[in-house]
N, C-alpha and C positions, 0 to 999 in steps of 0.2 A: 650679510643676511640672506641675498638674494641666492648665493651658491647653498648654504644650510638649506634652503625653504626646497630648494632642487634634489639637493640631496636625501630629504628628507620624504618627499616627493617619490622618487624614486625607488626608495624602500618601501616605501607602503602599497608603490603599484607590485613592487617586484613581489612582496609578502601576500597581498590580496590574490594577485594571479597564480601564486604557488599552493593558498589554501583552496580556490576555487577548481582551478583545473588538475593542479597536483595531486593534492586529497581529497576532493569531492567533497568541502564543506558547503554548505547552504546547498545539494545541489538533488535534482528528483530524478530518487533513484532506480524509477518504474517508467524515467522518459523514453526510452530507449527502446523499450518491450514491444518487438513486431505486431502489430495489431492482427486481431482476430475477429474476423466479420462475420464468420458463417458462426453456427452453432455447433460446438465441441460438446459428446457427449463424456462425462467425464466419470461419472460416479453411478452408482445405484444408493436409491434411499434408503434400503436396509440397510446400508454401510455407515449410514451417519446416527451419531451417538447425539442425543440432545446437549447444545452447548461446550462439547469439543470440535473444535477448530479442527479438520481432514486436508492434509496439501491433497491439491491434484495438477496436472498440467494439461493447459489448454494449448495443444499446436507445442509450443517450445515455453510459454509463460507459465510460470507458478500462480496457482489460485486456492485461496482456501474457502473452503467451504463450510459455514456453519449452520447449524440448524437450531433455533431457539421457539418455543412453543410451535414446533412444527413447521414455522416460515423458514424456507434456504434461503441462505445472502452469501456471496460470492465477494469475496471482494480480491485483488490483486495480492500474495502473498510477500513480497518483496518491500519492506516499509519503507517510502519514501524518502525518509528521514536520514538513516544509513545501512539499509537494506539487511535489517533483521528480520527476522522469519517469522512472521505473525502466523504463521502453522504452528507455530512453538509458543504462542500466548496465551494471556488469558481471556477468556470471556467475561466481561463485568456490567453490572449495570449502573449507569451513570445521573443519575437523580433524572432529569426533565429528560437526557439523549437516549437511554432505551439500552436495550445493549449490543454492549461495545467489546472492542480486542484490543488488548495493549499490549505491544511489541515488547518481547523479554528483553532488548537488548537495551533500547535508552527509555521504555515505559510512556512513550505517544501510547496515544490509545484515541481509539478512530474509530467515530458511528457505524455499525457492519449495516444501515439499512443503503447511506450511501457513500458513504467514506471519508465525510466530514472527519476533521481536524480536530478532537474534544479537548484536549492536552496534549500539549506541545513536549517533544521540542521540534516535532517534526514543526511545518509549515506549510506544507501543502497537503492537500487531501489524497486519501490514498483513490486509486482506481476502482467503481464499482463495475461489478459483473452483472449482465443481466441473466435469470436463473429459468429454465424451463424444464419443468417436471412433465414426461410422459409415460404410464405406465410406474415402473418402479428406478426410471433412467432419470438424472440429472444431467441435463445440458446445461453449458455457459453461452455468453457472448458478451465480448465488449463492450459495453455501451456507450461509451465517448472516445474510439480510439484512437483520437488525437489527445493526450492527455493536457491540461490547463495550468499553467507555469505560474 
């Protein structure tokens, strides 16, 4: 019994450490994203279409930028989950969360005010951007650039 229990053992470290580090299952996939502390000017506000999602890059990170009754929200373009391209989502609004973007690829969908987790399958919240409008220029910045595991 004692060898089965080992063996069995075994295979579930060897399987768990193969889906974890192998395939990046459970794993956040905006941990990685070189932080950005200064203010990246990234866009002009004529550019943004009400409630289309715009990639931009801040420094080397993907961000997209939405605009919904005129407020921009930033949030980290890469989802979490298994880094689909929430530049490529929708914007929807989610009864009490306001509106949100859900990733085309596995359909997370994540608060654009601060990146809150609304429907899974992600697990972790996606990164928010904090937004600075000067003139007709949209700036980013980081705002937690140590992201929260």
């Amino acid at each position: 019994m004692s060898t089965a229990a080992l063996g069995l053992t075994a295979t579930a470290g060897y399987l768990g450490g193969h889906l974890s580090f192998g395939r990046g299952v459970g794993v956040n996939n905006t941990s990685f994203e070189p932080p950005v502390t200064d203010w990246v000017r990234v866009a002009s506000v004529s550019e943004l279409k009400e409630r289309t999602p715009k990639r931009v890059v801040a420094g080397t990170v993907p961000v997209v930028l939405v605009k919904v009754d005129g407020r921009i929200t930033a949030l980290s373009s890469t989802c979490t989950h298994a880094s689909g391209p929430l530049d490529e989502g929708d914007i929807i609004d989610e009864h009490s969360h306001g509106a949100c973007v859900r990733c085309p690829w596995h359909g997370s969908v994540f608060r654009l005010a601060d990146g809150a987790v609304v429907r899974g399958p992600a697990s972790v919240r996606q990164p928010a951007w904090a937004v600075k409008v000067e003139d007709d220029h949209v700036s980013v910045t980081m705002i937690d650039p140590v992201p929260d595991h």
